[in-house]
C-alpha positions in Angstrom: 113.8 95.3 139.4 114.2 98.9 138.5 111.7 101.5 139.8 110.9 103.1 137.0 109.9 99.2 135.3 108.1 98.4 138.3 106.0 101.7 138.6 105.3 101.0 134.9 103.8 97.2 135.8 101.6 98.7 138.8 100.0 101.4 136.5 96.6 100.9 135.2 95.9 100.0 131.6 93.8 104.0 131.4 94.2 107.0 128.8 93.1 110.4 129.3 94.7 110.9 132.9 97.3 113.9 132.6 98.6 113.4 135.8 100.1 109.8 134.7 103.6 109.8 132.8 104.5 110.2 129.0 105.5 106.7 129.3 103.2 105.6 132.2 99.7 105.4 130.1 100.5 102.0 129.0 101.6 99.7 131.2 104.5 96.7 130.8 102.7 93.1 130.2 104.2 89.7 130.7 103.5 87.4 127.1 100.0 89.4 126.5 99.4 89.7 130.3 100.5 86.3 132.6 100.6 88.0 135.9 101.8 91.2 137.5 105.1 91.8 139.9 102.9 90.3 142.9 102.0 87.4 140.8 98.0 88.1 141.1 97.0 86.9 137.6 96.0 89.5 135.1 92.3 89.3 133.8 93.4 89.8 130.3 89.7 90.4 129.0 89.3 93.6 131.1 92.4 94.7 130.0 91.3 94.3 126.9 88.1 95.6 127.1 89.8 98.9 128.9 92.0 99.3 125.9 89.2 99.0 123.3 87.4 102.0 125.3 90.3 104.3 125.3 89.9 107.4 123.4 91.4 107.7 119.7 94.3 110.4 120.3 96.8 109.0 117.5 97.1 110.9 114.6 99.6 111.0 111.4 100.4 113.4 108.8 102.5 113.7 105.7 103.2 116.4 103.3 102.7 115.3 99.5 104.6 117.3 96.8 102.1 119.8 96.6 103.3 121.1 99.7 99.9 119.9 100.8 99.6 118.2 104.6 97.3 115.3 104.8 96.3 114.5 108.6 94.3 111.2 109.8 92.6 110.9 112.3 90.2 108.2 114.2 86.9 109.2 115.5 83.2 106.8 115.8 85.4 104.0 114.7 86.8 105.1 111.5 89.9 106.5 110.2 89.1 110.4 108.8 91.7 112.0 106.6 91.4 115.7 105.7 94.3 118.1 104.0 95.2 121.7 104.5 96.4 124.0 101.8 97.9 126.1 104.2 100.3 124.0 106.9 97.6 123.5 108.9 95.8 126.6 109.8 92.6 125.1 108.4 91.5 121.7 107.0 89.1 120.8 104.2 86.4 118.5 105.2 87.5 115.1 106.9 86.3 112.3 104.1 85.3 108.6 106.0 88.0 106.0 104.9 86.2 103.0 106.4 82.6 103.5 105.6 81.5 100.6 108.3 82.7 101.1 112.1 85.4 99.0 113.4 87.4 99.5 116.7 90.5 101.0 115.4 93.8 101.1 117.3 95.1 105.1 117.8 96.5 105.0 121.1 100.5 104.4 121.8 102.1 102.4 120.4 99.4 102.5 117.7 98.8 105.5 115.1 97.0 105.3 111.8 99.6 105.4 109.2 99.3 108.0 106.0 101.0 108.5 102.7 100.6 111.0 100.2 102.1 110.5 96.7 102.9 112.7 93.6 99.7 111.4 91.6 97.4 112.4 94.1 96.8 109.2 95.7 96.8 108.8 99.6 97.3 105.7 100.9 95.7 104.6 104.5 97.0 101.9 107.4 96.4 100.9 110.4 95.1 98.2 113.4 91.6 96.8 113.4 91.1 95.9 117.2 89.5 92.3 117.4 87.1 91.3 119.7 90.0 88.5 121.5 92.2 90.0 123.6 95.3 91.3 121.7 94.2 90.4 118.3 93.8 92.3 115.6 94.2 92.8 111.7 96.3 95.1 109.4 94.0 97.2 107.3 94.6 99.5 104.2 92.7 101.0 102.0 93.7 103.8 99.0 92.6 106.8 97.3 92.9 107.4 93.7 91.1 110.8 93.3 92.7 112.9 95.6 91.4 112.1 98.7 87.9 112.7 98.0 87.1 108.6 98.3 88.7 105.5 99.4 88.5 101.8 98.4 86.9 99.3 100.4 89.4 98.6 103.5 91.6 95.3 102.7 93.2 93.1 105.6 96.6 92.8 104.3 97.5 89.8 106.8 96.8 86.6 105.0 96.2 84.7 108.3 93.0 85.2 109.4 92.8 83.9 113.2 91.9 85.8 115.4 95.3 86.6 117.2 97.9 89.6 117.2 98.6 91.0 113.7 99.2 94.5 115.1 101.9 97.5 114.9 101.7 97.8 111.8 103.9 100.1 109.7 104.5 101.6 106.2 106.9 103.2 103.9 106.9 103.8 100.0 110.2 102.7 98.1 111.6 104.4 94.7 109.4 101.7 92.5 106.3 103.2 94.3 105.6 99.7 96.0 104.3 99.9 99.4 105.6 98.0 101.8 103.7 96.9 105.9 105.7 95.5 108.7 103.7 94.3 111.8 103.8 91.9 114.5 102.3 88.8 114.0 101.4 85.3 116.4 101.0 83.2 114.2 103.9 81.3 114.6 103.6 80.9 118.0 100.6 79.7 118.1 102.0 76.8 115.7 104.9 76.2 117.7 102.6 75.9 121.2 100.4 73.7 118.9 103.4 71.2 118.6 103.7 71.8 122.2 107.6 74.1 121.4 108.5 76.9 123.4 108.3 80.3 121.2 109.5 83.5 122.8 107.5 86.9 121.7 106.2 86.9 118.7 107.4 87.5 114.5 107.8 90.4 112.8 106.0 89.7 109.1 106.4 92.2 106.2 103.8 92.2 102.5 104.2 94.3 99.5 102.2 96.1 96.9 103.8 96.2 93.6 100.3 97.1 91.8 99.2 100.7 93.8 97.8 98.9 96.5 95.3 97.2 94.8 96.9 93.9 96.3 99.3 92.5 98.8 102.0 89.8 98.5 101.8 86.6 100.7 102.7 87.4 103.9 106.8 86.7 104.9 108.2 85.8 108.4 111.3 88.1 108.3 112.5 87.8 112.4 110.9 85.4 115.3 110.9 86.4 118.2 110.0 90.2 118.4 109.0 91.8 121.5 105.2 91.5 121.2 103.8 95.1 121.7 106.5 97.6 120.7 105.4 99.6 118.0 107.6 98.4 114.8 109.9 101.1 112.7 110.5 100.6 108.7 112.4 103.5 106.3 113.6 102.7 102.7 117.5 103.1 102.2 119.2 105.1 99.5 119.7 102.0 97.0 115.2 101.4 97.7 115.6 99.0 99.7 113.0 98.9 102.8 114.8 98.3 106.3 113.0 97.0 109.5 113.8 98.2 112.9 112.1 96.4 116.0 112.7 95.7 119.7 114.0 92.0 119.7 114.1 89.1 122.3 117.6 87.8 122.9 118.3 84.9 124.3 115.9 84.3 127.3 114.9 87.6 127.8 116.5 90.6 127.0 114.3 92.9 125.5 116.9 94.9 123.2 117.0 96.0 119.2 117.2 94.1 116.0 116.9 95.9 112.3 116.5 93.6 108.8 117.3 94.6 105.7 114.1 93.4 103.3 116.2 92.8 100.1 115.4 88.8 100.6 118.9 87.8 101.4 120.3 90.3 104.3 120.5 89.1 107.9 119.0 90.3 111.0 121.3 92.0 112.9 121.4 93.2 116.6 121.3 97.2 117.1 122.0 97.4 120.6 123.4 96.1 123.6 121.5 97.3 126.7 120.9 93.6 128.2 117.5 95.0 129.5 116.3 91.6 131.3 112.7 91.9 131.5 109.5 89.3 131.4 107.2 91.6 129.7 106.8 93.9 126.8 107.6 97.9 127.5 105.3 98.8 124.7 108.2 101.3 123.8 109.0 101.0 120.2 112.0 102.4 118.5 112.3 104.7 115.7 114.3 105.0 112.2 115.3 107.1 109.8 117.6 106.9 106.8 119.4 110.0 105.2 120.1 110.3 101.5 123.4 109.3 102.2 122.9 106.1 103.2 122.9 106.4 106.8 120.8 104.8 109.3 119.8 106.8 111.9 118.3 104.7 115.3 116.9 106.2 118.0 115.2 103.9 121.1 114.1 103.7 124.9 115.6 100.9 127.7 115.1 100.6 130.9 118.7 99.1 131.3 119.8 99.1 135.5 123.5 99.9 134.1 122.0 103.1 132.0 118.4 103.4 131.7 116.7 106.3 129.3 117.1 107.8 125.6 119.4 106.8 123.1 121.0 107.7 119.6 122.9 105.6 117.1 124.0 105.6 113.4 126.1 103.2 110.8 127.1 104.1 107.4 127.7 100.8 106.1 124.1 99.6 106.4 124.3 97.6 109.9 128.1 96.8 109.7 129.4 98.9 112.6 127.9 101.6 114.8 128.6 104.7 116.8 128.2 104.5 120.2 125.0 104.9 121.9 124.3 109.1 122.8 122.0 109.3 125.4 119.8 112.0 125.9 116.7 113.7 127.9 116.2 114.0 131.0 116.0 110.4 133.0 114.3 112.1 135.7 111.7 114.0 133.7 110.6 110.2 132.1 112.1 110.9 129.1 110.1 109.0 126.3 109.1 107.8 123.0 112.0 109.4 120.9 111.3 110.2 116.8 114.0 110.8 114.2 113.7 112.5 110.5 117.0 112.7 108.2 116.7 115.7 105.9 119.7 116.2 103.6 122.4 116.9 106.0 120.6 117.6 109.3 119.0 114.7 111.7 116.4 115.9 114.1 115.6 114.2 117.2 112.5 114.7 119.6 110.9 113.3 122.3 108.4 113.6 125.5 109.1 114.8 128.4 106.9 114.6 132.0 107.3 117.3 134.9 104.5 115.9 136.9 102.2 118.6 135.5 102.7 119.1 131.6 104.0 117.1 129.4 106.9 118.7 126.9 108.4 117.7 123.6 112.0 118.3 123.7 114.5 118.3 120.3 117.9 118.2 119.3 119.7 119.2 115.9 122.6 117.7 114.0 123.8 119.4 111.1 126.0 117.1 110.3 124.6 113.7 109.6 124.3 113.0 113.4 128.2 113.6 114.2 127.4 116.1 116.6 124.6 117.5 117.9 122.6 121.0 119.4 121.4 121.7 122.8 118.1 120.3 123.6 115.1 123.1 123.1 111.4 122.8 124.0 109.0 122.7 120.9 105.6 122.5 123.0 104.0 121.6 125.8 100.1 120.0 126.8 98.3 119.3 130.2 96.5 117.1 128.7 96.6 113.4 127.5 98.9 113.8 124.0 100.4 111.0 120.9 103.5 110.4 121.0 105.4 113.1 119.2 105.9 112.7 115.6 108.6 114.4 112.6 107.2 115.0 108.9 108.9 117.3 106.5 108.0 119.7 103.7 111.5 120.5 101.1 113.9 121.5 103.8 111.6 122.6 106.6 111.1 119.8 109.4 107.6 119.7 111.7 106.2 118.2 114.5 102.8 117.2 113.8 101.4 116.5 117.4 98.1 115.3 118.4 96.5 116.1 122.4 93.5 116.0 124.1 92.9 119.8 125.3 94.9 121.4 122.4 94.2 119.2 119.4 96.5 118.7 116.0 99.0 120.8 116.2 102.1 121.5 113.6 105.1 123.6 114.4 108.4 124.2 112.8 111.5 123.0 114.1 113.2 126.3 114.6 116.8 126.4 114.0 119.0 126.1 117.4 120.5 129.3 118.8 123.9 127.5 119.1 124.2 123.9 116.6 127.4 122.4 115.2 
């Protein structure tokens, strides 16, 4: 097994403790927590119970076409959102989205997901911790007045047991139709039922076509995801929404898969790292797609033959892709990568772990990802931090990052001293 994986198994399920790696705060499980490398069964309640306790450091933010930056936030079991008129200097007065408490999931692989569109409304997601281990609920709720109220929180999963409907994600297409993709156990559970074998879990997607007021009948669009890898979704050039996930091939290799949500498109396989690992990394993948038409996907694997960072694209929608760039620092725990297209230039960024601090690194393309800038440091935090995040306003690109000691932050990508 490689060291990195199996430093990642032995480290507590804990938040809040700097000294622990970007990557190391969350631990690999085996199927929701069978046993660990020594085989000592996992008491999946206290793990459970330890995650419910963690503190909320997940946050999201968009820009709307105001130029205003909406930011939420989770704090006394509710989801807050707040704007600022002036790229974050100051915020206006954080309004309650869910009125009654609920344990909401804002830590890793979980952030509360935000959209702002042009008619003033704002529309809320995110993961409603259960009381069973690992289960949970997709949530949203929507503002019509500007952010001044929200609707009465909706679960947008039709299936209503109480099992893993988590990782959720969101994205707007050209119709205005918002679209969730989340990972879902229901069909596993149906399958054990008939006593069948089911590896991981399925990756479900539901639609709004009315302004959220409601969802479509939830659709099985993969089996077999990874089960707690955070889930990626952007909407293509033609307004079509694609899916990007970390897959299970074959027995278990824990690599990438991306769909294509236009109801007749395959699932095809991203990458080819032939990780082999019983367990879930809880190290999603990212996505973004350029006004081009090109997919940009950036991901994490623990791979013996190349372990680390890496950076792919196809411009032909999933037909062919470039090979795999890798980049960060291996050494340094390099961790949780984020991409944003913005007309010609593709930003990358990541984290970063000296032991100490924790740093978010970037690199630049100017030319649809062809070629790329030297790595620059965008900030740094000794404290616990989210994992870094990319929103844009016009042509200017930010990192909107949320940690313990320092709090929200947004900073502008600078331009790269040298950048093809």
């Amino acid at each position: 097994m490689n060291k990195n994986l199996l430093m990642l198994l032995l480290l507590p399920l804990a938040a809040g403790l700097s000294g622990l790696p970007a990557w190391g705060t969350e631990s690999v499980h085996a199927g929701h927590g069978a046993a660990d490398p020594k085989g000592t069964p996992v008491d999946r309640e206290k793990m459970w119970q330890s995650a419910l306790a963690r503190a909320p450091l997940s946050a999201s933010a968009a820009f709307d076409a105001k130029g205003r930056l909406w930011l939420a936030t989770v704090k006394d079991g509710s989801v807050w959102v707040s704007h600022s008129e002036n790229r974050g200097q100051s915020f206006g007065t954080p309004v309650r989205v869910n009125a009654t408490p609920e344990h909401v999931a804002a830590e890793g692989e979980n952030r509360p997901k935000i959209i702002a569109a042009a008619n003033d409304h704002v529309y809320v997601s995110w993961t409603q911790s259960l009381a069973q281990p690992f289960s949970g609920d997709v949530r949203f709720a929507r503002s019509i007045d500007g952010g001044q109220t929200f609707s009465l929180p909706v679960t947008v999963n039709d299936n209503r047991e109480l099992i893993t409907h988590r990782f959720e994600t969101m994205a707007m297409d050209q119709h205005g139709w918002i679209h969730l993709v989340w990972l879902d156990k229901r069909d596993q559970n149906t399958a054990v039922a008939r006593g069948e074998k089911y590896a991981g879990l399925a990756v479900y997607h539901a639609v709004s076509k009315n302004d959220g007021v409601t969802f479509s009948t939830n659709k099985n669009i993969a089996d077999h995801s990874c089960e707690c890898c955070r889930t990626a979704l952007a909407v293509d050039s033609d307004g079509t929404p694609v899916a990007f996930w970390r897959h299970i091939f074959g027995k278990n290799i824990r690599d990438h898969a991306m769909r294509r949500l236009d109801g007749k498109s395959p699932l095809i396989r991203v990458t080819h790292d032939q990780w082999e690992v019983e367990g879930c990394p809880h190290h999603g993948p990212a996505l973004a797609i350029g006004s081009d038409g090109t997919y940009h996907f950036t991901w994490f694997t623990d791979a013996p033959a190349q372990p680390g960072l890496f950076y792919s694209r196809s411009k032909d929608r999933g037909r062919s892709f470039s090979l795999p760039m890798h980049f960060g620092n291996p050494e340094a725990q390099a961790a949780h990568p984020y991409v944003l297209s913005q007309g010609t230039q593709v930003h990358l960024v990541w984290k970063e772990f000296d032991g100490t601090k924790t740093t978010v690194r970037a690199l630049v393309s100017r030319n649809h990802g062809a070629s790329w800038s030297a790595p620059q440091t965008i900030a740094t935090a000794t404290s616990a931090s989210d994992h870094p995040l990319l929103i844009s306003e016009g042509n200017r690109v930010y990192l909107a990052w949320n940690t313990e000691k320092e709090g929200f932050r947004l900073i502008e990508i600078p331009e790269p001293a040298e950048a093809p």
